[in-house]
N, C-alpha and C positions, 0 to 999 in steps of 0.2 A: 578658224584660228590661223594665226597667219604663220605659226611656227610648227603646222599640222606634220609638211615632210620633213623638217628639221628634226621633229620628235620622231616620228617614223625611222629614219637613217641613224638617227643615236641608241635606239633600243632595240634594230636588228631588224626591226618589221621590213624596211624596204632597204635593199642590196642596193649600193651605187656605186662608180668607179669614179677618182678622181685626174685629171689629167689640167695643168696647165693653171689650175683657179679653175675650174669649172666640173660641174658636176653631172654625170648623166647617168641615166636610169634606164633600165630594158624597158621596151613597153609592154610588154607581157606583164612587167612586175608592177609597173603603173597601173594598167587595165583592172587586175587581181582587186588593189590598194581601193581604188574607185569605185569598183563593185562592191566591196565590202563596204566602206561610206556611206554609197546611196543607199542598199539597205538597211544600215543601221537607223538614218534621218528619214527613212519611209516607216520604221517599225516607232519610230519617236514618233510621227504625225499621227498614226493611229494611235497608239498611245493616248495623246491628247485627248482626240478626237473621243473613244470613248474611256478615259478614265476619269 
């Protein structure tokens, strides 16, 4: 989705500060975001795979 951190930042899931037009993120809090991600899209491929 291309509006995956956009949704993320509006409904609290991921902290970010603004300074100047631009936006930055802890990577701590990134890392977390992405973890959670790739697990979700590994429990979808089994999924598939056997349902």
């Amino acid at each position: 989705c291309p509006r995956t951190v956009q949704t993320l930042r509006d409904n609290g899931t991921l902290a970010y500060t603004q300074i100047s037009h631009k936006t930055y993120y802890k990577p701590e809090d990134v890392m977390a975001i992405v973890a959670v991600v790739e697990d979700k899209k590994k429990d979808m491929r089994f999924r598939k795979r056997t349902g």
